[in-house]
PLY file of the C-alpha trace (Angstrom):
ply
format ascii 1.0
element vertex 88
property float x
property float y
property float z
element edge 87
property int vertex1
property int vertex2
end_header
94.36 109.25 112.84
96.45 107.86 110.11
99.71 109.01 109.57
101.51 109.14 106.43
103.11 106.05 104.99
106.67 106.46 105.92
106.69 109.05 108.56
106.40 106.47 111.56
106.40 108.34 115.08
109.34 105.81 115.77
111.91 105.23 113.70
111.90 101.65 112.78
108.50 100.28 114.70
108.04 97.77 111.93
111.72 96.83 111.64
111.50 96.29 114.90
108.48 93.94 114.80
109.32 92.06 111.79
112.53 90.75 113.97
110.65 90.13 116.63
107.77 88.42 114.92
110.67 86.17 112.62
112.60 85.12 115.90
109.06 83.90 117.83
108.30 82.19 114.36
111.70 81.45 114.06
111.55 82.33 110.60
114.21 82.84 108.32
114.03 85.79 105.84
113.21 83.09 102.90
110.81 81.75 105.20
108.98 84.62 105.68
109.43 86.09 102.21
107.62 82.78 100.92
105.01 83.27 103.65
104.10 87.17 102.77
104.95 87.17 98.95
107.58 89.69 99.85
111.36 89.51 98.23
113.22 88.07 100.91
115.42 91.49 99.87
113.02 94.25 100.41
112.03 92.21 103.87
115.61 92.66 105.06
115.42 96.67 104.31
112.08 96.80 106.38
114.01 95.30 109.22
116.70 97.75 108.89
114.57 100.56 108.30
116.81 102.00 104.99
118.42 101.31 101.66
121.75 100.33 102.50
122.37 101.77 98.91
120.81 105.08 99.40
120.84 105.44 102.77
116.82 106.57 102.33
114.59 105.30 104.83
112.58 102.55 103.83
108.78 103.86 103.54
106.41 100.28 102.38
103.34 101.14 100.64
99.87 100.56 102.16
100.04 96.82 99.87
102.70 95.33 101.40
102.07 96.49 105.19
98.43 94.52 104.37
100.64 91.49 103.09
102.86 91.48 105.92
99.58 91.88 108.22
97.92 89.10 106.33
101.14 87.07 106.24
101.60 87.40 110.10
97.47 86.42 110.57
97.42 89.90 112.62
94.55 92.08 112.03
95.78 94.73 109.65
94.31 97.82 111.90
96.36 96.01 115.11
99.64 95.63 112.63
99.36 99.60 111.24
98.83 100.79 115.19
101.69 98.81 116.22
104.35 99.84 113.53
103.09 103.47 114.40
101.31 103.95 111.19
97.85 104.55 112.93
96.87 105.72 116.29
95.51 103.47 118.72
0 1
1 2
2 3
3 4
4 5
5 6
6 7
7 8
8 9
9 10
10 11
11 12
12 13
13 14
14 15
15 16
16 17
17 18
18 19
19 20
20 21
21 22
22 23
23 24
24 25
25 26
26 27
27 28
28 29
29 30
30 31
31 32
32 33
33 34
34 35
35 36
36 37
37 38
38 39
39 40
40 41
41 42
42 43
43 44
44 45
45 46
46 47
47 48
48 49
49 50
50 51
51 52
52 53
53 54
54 55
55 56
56 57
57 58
58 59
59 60
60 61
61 62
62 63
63 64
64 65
65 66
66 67
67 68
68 69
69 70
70 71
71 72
72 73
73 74
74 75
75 76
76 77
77 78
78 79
79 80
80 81
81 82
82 83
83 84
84 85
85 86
86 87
């Protein structure tokens, strides 16, 4: 089952990957920003899971999970079932 973009059973799954993902890679935010296409910006609010403006939580449309999939070579139905966006 799919869940809705942005209602992730865990909080931050994806922020939570991204940082784990850059420190194996040992990628910077740049680095991985030039990797995925992604502002190095927005990248930073996915690892911290909300706007430090609004204080909203971050919810990445189906486009950029698929670039950040593509970006880590991980299959995109793996990526989505890890960051809790699909059931395993």
């Amino acid at each position: 089952m799919i869940r809705e973009l942005g209602k992730s059973s865990d909080s931050n799954k994806l922020g939570a990957l991204l940082k784990r993902v850059a420190n194996e890679r040992q990628f910077s935010l740049r680095d991985f920003a030039k990797v995925s296409g992604i502002s190095h910006a927005y990248i930073n609010k996915l690892m911290a899971g909300v706007d430090p403006r609004s204080k909203k939580r971050i919810s990445p449309s189906i486009g950029v999970l698929f670039k950040i999939a593509d970006a880590l070579e991980m299959p995109r139905i793996e990526f989505l079932q890890q960051c809790g966006y699909l059931d395993k």
